[in-house]
Predicted model as a PDB file, atoms N, CA, C, CB and O in Angstrom, pLDDT in the B-factor column:
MODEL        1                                                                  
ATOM      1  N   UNK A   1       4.575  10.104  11.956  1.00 88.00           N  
ATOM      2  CA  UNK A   1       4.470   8.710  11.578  1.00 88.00           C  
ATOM      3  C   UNK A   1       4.281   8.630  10.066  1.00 88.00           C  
ATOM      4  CB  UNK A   1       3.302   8.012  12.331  1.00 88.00           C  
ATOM      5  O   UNK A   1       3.731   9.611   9.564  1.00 88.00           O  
ATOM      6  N   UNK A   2       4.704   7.458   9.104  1.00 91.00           N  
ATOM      7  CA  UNK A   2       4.502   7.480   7.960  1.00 91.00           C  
ATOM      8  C   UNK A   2       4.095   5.971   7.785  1.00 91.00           C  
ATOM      9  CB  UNK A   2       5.615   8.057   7.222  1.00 91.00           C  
ATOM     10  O   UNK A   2       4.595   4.937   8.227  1.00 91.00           O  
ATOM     11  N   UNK A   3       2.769   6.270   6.803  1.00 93.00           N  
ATOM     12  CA  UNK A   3       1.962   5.236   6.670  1.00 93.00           C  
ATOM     13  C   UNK A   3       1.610   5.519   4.727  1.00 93.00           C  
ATOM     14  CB  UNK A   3       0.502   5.383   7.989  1.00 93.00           C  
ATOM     15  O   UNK A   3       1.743   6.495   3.989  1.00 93.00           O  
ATOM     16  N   UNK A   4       1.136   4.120   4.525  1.00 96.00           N  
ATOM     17  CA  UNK A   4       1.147   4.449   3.260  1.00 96.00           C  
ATOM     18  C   UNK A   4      -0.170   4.673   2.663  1.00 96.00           C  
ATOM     19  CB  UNK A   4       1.814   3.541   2.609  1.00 96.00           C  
ATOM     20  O   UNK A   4      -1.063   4.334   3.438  1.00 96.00           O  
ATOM     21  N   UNK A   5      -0.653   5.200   1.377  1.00 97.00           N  
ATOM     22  CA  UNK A   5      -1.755   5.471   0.734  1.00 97.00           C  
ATOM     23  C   UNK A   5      -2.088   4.619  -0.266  1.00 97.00           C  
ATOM     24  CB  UNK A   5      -1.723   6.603   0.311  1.00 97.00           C  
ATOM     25  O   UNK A   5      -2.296   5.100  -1.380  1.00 97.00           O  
ATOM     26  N   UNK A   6      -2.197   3.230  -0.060  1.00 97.00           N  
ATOM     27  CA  UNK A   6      -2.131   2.440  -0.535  1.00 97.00           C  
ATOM     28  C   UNK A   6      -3.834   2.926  -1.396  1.00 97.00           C  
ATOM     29  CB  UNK A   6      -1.704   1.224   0.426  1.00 97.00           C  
ATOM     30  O   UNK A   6      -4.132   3.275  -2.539  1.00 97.00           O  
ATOM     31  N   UNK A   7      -4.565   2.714  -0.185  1.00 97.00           N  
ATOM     32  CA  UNK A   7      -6.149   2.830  -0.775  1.00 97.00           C  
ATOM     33  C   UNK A   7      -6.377   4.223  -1.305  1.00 97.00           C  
ATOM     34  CB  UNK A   7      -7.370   2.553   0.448  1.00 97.00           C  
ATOM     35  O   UNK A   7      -6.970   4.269  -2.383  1.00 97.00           O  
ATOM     36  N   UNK A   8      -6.089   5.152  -0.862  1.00 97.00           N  
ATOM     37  CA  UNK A   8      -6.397   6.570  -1.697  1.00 97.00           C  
ATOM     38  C   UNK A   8      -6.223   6.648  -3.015  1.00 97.00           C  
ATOM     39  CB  UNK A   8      -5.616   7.654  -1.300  1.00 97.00           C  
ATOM     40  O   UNK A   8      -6.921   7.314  -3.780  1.00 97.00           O  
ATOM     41  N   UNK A   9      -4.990   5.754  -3.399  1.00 98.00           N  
ATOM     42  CA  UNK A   9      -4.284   5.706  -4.752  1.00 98.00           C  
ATOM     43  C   UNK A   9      -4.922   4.992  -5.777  1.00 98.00           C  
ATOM     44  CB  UNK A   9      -3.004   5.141  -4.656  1.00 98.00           C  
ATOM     45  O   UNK A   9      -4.898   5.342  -6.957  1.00 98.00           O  
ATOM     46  N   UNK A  10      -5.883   3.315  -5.049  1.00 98.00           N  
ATOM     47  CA  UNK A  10      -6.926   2.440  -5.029  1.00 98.00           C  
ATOM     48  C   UNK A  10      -7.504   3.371  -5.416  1.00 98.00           C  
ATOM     49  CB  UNK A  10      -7.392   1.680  -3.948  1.00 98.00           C  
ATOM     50  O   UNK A  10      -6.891   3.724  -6.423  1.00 98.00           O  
ATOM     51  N   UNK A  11      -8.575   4.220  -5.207  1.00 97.00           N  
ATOM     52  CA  UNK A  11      -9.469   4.982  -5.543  1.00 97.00           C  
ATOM     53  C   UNK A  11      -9.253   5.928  -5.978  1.00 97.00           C  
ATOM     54  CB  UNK A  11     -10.086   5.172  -4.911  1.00 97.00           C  
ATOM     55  O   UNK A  11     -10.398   6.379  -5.963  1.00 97.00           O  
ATOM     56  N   UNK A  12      -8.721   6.621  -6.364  1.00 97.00           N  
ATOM     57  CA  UNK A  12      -8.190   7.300  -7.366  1.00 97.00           C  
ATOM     58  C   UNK A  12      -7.667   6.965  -8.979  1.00 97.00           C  
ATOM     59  CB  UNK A  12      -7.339   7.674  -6.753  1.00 97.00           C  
ATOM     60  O   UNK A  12      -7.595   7.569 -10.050  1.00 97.00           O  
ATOM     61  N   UNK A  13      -7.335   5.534  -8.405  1.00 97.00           N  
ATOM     62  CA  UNK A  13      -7.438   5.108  -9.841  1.00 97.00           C  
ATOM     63  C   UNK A  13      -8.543   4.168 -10.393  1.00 97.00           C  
ATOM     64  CB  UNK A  13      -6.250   4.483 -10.141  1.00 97.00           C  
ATOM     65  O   UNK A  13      -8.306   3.333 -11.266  1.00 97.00           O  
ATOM     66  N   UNK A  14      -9.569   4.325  -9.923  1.00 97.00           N  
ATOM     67  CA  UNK A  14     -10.397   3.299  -9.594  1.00 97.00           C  
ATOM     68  C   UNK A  14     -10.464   1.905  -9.806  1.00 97.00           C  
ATOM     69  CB  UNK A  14     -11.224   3.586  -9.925  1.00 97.00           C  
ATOM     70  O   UNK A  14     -11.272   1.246 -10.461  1.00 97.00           O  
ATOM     71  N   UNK A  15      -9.147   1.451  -8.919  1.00 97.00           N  
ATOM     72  CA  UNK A  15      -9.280   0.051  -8.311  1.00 97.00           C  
ATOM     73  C   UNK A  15      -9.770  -0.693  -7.476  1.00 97.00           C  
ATOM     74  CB  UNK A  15      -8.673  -0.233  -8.075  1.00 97.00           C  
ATOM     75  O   UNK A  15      -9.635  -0.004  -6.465  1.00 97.00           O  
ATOM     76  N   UNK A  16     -10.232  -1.581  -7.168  1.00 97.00           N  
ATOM     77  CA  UNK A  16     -10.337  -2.366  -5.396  1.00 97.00           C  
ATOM     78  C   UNK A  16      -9.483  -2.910  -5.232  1.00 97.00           C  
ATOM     79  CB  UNK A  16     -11.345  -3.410  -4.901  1.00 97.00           C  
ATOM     80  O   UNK A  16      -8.785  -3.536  -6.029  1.00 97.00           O  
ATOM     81  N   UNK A  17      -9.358  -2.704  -3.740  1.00 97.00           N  
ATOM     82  CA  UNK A  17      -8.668  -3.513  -3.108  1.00 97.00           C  
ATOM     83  C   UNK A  17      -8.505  -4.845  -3.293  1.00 97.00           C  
ATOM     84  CB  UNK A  17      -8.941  -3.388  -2.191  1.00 97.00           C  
ATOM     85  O   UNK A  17      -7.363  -5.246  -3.065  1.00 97.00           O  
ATOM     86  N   UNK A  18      -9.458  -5.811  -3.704  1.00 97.00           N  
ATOM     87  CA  UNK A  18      -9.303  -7.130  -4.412  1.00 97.00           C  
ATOM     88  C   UNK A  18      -8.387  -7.301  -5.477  1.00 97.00           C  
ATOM     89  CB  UNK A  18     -10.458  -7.504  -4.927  1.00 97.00           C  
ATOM     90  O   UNK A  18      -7.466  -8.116  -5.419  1.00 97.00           O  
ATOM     91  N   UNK A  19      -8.647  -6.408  -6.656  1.00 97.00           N  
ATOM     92  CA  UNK A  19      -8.022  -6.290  -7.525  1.00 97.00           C  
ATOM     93  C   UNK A  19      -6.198  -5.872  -7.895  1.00 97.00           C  
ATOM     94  CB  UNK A  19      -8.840  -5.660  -7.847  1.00 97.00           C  
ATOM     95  O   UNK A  19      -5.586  -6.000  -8.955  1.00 97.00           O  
ATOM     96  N   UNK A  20      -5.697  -5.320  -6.471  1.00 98.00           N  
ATOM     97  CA  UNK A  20      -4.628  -5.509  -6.281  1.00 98.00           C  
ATOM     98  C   UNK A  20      -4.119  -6.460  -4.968  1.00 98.00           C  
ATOM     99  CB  UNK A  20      -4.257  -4.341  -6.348  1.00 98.00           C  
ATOM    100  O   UNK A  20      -2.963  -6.232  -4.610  1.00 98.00           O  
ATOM    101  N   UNK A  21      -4.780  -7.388  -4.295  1.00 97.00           N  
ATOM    102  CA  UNK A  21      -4.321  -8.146  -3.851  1.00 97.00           C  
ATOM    103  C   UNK A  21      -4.469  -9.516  -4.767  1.00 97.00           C  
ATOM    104  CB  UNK A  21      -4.740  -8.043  -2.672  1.00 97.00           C  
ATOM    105  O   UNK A  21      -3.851 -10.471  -4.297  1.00 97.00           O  
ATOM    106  N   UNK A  22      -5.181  -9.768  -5.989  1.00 97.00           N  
ATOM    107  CA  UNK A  22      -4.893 -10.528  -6.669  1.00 97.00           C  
ATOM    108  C   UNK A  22      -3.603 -10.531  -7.786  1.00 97.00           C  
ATOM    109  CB  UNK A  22      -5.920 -10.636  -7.023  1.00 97.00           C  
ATOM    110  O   UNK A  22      -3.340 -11.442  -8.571  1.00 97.00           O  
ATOM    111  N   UNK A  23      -2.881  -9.244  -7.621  1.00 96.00           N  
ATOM    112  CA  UNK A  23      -1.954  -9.113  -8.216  1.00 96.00           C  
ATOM    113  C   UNK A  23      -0.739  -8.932  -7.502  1.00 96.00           C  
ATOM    114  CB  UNK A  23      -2.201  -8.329  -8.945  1.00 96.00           C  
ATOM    115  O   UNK A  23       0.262  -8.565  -8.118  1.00 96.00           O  
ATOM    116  N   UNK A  24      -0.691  -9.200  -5.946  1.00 95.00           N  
ATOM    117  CA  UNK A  24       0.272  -8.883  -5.474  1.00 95.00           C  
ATOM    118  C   UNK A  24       1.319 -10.079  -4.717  1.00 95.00           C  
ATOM    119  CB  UNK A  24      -0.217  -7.920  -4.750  1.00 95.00           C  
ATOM    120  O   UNK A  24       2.464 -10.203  -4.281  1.00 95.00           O  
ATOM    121  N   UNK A  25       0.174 -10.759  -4.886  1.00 91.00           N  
ATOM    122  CA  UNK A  25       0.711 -12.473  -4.480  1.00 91.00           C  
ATOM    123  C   UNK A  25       1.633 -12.597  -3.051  1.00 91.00           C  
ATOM    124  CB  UNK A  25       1.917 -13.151  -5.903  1.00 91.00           C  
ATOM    125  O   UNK A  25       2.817 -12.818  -2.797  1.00 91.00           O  
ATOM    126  N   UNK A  26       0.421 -12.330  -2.281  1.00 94.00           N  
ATOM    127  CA  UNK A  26       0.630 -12.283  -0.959  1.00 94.00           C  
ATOM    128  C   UNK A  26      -0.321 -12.949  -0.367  1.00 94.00           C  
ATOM    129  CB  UNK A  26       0.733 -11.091  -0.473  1.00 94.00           C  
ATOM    130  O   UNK A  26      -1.419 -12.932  -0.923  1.00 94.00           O  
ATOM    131  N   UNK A  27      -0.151 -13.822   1.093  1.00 95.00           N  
ATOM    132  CA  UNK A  27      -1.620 -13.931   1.786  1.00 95.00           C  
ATOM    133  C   UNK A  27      -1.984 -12.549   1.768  1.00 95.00           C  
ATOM    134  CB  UNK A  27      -1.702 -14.577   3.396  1.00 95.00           C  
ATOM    135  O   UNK A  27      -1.370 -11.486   1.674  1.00 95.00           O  
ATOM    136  N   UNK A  28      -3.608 -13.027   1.931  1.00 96.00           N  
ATOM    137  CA  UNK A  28      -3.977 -11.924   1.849  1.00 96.00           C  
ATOM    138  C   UNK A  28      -4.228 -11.437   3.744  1.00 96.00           C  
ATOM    139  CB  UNK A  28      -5.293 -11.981   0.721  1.00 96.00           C  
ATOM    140  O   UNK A  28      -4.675 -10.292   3.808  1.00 96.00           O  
ATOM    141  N   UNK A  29      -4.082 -11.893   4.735  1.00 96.00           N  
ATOM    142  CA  UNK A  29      -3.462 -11.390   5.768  1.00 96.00           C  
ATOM    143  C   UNK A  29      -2.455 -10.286   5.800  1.00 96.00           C  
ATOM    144  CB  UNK A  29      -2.999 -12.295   6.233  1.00 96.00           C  
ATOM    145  O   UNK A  29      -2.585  -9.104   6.117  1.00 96.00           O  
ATOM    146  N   UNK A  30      -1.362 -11.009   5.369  1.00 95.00           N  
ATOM    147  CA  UNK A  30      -0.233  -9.663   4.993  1.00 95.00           C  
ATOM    148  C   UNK A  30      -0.540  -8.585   4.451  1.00 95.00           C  
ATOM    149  CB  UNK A  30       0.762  -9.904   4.123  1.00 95.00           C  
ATOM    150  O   UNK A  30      -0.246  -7.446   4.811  1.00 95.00           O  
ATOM    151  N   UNK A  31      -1.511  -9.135   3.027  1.00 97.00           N  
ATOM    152  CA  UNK A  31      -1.896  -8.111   1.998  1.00 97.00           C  
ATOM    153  C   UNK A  31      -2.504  -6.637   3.392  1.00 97.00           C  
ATOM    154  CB  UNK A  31      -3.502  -9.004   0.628  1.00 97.00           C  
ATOM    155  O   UNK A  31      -1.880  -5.602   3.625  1.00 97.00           O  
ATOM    156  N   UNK A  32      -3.924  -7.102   4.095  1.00 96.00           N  
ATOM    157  CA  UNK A  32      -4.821  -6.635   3.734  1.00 96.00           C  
ATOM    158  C   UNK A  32      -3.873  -5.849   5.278  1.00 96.00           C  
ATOM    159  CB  UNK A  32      -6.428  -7.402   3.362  1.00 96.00           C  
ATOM    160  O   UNK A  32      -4.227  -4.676   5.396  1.00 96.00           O  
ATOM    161  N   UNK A  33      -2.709  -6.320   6.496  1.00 96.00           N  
ATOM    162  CA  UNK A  33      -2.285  -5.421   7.158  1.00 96.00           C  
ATOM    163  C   UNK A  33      -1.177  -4.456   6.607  1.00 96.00           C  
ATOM    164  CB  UNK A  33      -1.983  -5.995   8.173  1.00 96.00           C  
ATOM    165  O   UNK A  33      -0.965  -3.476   7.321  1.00 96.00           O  
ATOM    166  N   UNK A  34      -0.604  -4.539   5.723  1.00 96.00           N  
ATOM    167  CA  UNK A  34       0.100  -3.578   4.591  1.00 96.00           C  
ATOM    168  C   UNK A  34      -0.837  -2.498   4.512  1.00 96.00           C  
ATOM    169  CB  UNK A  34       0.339  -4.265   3.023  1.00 96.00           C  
ATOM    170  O   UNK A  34      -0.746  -1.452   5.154  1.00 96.00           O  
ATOM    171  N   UNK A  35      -1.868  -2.834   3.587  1.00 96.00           N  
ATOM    172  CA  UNK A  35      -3.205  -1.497   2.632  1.00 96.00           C  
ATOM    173  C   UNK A  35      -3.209  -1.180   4.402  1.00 96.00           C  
ATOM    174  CB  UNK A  35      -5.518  -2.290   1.377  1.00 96.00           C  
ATOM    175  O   UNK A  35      -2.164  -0.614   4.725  1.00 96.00           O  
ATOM    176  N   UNK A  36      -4.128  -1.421   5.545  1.00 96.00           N  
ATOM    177  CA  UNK A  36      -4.439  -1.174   6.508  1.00 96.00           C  
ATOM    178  C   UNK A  36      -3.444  -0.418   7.490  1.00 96.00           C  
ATOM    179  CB  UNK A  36      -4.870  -2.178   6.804  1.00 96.00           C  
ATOM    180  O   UNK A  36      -3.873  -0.075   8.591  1.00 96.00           O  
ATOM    181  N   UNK A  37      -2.538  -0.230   7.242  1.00 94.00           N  
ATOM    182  CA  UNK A  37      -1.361   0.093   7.982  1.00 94.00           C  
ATOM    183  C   UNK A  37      -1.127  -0.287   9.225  1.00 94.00           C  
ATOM    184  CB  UNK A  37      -1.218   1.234   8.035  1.00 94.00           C  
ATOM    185  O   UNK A  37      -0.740   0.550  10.040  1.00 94.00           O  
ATOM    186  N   UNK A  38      -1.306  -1.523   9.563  1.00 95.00           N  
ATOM    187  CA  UNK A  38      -0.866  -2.260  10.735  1.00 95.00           C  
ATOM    188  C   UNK A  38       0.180  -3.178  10.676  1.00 95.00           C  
ATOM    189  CB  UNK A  38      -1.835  -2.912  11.219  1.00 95.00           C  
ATOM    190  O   UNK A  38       0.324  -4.063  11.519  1.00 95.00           O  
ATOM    191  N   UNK A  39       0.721  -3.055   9.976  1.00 92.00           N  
ATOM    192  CA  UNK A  39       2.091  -3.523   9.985  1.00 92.00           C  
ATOM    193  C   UNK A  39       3.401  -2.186  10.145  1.00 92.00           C  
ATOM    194  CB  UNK A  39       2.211  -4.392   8.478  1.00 92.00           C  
ATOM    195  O   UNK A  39       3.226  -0.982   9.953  1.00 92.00           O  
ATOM    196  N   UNK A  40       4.651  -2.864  10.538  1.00 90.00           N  
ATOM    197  CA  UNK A  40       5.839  -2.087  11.118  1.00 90.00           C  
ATOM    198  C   UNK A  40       6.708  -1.797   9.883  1.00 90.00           C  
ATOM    199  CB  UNK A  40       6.701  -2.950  12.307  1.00 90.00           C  
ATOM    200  O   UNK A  40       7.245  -0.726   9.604  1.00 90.00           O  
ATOM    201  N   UNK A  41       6.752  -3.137   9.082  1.00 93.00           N  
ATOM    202  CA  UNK A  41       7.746  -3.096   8.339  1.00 93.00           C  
ATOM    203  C   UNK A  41       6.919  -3.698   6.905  1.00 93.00           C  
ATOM    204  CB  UNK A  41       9.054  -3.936   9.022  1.00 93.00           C  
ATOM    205  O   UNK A  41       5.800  -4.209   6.957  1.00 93.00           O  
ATOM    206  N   UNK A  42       7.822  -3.499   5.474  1.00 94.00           N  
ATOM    207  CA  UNK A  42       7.431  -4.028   4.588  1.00 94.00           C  
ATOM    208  C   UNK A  42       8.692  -4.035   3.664  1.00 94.00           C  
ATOM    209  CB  UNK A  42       6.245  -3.463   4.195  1.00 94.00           C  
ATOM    210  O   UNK A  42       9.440  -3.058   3.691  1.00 94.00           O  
ATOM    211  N   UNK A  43       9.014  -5.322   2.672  1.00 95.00           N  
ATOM    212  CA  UNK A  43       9.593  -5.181   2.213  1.00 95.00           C  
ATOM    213  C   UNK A  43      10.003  -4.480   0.901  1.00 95.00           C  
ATOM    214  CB  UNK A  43       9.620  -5.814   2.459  1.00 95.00           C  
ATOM    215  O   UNK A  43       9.100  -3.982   0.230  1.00 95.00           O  
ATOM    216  N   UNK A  44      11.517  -4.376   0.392  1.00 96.00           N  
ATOM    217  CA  UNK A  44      11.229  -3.075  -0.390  1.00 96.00           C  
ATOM    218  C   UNK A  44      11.016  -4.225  -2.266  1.00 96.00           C  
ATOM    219  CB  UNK A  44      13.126  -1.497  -0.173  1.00 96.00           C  
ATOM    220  O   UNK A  44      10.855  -3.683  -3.360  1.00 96.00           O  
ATOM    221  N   UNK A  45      11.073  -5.354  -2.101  1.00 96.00           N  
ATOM    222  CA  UNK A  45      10.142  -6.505  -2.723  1.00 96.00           C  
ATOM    223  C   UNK A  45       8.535  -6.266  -3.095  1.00 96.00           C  
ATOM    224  CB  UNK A  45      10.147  -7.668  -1.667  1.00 96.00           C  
ATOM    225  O   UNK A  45       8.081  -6.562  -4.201  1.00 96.00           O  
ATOM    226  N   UNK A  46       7.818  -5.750  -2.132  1.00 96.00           N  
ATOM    227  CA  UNK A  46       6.572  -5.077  -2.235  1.00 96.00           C  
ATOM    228  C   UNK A  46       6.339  -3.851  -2.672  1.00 96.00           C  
ATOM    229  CB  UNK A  46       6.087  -5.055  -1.259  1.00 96.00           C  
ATOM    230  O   UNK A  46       5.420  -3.499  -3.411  1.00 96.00           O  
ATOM    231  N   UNK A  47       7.103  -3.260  -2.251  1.00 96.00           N  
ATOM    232  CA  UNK A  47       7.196  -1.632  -2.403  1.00 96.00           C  
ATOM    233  C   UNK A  47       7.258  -1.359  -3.838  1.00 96.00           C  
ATOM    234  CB  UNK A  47       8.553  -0.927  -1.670  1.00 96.00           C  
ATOM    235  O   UNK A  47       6.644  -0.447  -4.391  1.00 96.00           O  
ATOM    236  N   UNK A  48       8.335  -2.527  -4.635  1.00 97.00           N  
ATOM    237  CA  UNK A  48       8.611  -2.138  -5.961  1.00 97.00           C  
ATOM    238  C   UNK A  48       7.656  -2.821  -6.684  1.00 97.00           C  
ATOM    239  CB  UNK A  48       9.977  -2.402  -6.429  1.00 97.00           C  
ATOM    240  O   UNK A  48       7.301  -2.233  -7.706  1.00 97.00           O  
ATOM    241  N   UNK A  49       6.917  -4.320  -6.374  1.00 97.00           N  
ATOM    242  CA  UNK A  49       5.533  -4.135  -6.671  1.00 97.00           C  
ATOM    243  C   UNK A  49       4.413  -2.975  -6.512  1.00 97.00           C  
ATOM    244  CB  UNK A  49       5.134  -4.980  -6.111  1.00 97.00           C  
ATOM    245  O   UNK A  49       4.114  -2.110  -7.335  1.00 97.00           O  
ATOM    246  N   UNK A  50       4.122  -3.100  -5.806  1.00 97.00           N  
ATOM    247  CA  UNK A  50       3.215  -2.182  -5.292  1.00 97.00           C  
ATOM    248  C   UNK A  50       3.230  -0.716  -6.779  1.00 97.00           C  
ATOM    249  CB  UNK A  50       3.926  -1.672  -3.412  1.00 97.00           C  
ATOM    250  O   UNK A  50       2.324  -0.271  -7.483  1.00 97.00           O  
ATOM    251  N   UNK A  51       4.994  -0.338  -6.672  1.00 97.00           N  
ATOM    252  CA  UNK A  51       5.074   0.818  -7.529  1.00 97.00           C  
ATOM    253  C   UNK A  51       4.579   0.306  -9.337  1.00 97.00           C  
ATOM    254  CB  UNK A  51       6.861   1.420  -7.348  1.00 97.00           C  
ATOM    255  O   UNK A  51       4.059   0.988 -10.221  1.00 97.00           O  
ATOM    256  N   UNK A  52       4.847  -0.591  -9.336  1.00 97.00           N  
ATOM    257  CA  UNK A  52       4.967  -1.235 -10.933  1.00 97.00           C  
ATOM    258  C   UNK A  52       3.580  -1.213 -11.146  1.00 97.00           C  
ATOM    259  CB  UNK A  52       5.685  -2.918 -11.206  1.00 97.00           C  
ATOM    260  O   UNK A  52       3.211  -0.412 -12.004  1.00 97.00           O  
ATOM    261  N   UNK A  53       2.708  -1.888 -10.587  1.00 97.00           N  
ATOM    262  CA  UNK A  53       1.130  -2.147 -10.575  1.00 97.00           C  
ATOM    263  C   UNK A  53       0.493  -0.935 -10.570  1.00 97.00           C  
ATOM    264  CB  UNK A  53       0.588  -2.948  -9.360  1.00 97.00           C  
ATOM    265  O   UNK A  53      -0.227  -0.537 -11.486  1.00 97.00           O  
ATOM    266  N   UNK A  54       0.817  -0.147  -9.236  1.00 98.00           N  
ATOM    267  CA  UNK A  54      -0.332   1.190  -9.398  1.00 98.00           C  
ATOM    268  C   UNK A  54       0.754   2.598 -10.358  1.00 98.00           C  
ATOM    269  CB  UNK A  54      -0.955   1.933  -7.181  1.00 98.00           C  
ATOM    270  O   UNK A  54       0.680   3.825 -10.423  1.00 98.00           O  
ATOM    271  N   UNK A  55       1.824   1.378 -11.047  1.00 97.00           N  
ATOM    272  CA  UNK A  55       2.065   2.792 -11.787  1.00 97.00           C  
ATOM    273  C   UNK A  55       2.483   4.342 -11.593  1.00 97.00           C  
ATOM    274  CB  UNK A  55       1.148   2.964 -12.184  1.00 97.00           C  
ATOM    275  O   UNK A  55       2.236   5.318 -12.302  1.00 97.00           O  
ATOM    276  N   UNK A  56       3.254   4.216 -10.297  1.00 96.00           N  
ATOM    277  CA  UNK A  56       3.396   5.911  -9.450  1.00 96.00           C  
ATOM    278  C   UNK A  56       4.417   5.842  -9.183  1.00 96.00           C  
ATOM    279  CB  UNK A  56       2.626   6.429  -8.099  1.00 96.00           C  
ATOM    280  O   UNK A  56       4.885   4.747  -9.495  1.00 96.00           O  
ATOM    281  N   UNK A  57       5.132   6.525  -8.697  1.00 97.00           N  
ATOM    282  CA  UNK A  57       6.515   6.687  -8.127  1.00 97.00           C  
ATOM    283  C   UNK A  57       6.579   6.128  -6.402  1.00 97.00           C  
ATOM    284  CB  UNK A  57       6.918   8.450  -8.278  1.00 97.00           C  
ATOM    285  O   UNK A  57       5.568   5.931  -5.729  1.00 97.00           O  
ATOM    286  N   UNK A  58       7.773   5.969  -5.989  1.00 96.00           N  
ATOM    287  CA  UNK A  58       7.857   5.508  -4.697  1.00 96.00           C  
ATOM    288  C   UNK A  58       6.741   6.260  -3.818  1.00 96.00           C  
ATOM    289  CB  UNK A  58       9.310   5.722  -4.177  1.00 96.00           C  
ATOM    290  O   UNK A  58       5.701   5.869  -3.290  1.00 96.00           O  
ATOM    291  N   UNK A  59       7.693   8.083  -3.911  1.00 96.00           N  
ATOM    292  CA  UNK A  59       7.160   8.594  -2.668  1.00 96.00           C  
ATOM    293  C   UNK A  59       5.979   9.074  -3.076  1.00 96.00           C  
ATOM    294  CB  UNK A  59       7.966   9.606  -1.943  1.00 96.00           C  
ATOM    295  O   UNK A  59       5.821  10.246  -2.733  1.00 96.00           O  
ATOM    296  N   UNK A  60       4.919   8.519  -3.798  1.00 97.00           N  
ATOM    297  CA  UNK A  60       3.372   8.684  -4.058  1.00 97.00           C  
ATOM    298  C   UNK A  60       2.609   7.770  -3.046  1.00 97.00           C  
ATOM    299  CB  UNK A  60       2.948   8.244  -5.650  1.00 97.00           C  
ATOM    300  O   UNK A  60       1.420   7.917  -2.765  1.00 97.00           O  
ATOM    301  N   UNK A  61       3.609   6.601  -2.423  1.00 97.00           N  
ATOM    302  CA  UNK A  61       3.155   5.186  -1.543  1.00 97.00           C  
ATOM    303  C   UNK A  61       3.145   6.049  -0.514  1.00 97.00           C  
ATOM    304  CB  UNK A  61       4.193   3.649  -1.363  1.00 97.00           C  
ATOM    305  O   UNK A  61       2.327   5.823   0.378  1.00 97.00           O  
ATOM    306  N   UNK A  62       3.852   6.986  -0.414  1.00 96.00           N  
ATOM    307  CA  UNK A  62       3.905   7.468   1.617  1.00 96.00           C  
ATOM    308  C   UNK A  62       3.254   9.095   1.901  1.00 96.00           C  
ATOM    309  CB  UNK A  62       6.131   7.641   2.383  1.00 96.00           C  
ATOM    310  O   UNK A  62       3.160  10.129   1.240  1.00 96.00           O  
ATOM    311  N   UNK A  63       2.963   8.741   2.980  1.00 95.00           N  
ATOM    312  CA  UNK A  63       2.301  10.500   3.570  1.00 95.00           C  
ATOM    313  C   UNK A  63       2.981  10.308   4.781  1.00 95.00           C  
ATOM    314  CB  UNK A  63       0.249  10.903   3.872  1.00 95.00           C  
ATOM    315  O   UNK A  63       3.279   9.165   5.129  1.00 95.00           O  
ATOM    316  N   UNK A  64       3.343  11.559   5.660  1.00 94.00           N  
ATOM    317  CA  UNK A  64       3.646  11.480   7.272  1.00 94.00           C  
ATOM    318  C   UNK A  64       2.383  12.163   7.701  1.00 94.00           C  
ATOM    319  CB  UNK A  64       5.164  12.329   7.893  1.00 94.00           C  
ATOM    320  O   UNK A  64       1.909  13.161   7.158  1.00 94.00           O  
ATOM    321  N   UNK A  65       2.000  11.670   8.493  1.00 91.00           N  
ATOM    322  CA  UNK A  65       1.014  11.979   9.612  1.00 91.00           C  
ATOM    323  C   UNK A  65       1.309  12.130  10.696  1.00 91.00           C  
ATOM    324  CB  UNK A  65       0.198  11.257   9.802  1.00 91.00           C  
ATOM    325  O   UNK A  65       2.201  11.385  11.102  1.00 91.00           O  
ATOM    326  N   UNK A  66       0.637  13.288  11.813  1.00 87.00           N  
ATOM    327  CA  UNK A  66       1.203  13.320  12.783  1.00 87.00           C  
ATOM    328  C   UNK A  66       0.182  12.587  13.523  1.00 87.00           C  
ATOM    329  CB  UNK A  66       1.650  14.556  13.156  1.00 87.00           C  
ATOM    330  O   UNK A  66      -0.993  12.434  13.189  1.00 87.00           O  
ATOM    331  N   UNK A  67       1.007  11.977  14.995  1.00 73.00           N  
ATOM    332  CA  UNK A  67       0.770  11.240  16.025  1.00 73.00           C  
ATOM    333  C   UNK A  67      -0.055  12.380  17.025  1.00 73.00           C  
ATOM    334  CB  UNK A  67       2.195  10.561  16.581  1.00 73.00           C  
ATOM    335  O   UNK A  67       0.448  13.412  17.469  1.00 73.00           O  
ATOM    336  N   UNK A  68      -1.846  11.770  17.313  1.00 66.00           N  
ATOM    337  CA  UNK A  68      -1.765  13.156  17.929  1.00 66.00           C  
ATOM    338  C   UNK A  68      -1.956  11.941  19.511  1.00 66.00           C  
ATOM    339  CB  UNK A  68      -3.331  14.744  17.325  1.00 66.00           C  
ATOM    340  O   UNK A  68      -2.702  10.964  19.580  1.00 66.00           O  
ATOM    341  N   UNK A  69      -1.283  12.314  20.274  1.00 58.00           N  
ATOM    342  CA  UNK A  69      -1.720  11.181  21.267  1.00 58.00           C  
ATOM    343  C   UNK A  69      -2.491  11.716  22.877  1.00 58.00           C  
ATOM    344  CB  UNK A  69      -0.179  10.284  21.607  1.00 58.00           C  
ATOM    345  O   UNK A  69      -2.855  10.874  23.698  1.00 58.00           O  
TER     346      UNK A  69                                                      
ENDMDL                                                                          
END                                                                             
């Protein structure tokens, strides 16, 4: 499964989470199931936000994790 590191990256650069949902101009519903990874899909509209703001390359947004079920 691939989910993103939205918050690791957050803290690592030492941001909050506030602090990039005030820059991302989203409800913050959407916002906060994006960072949370409960959402399916996202657009690649966000994605290239997302990259511009925290400053990283695409595939710095994603990790695969395995499904242990």
């Amino acid at each position: 499964m691939v989910r993103l590191r939205i918050l690791e990256i957050l803290e690592e650069q030492e941001h909050t989470k506030y602090w990039l949902y005030k820059q991302m101009d989203l409800s913050y519903q959407n916002f906060n199931r994006m960072v949370m990874n409960e959402t399916t899909s996202i657009k690649f509209e966000n994605l290239d936000k997302l990259c511009q703001i925290l400053q990283c390359p695409i595939g710095d947004l994603f990790e695969v994790v395995n499904d242990e079920y």
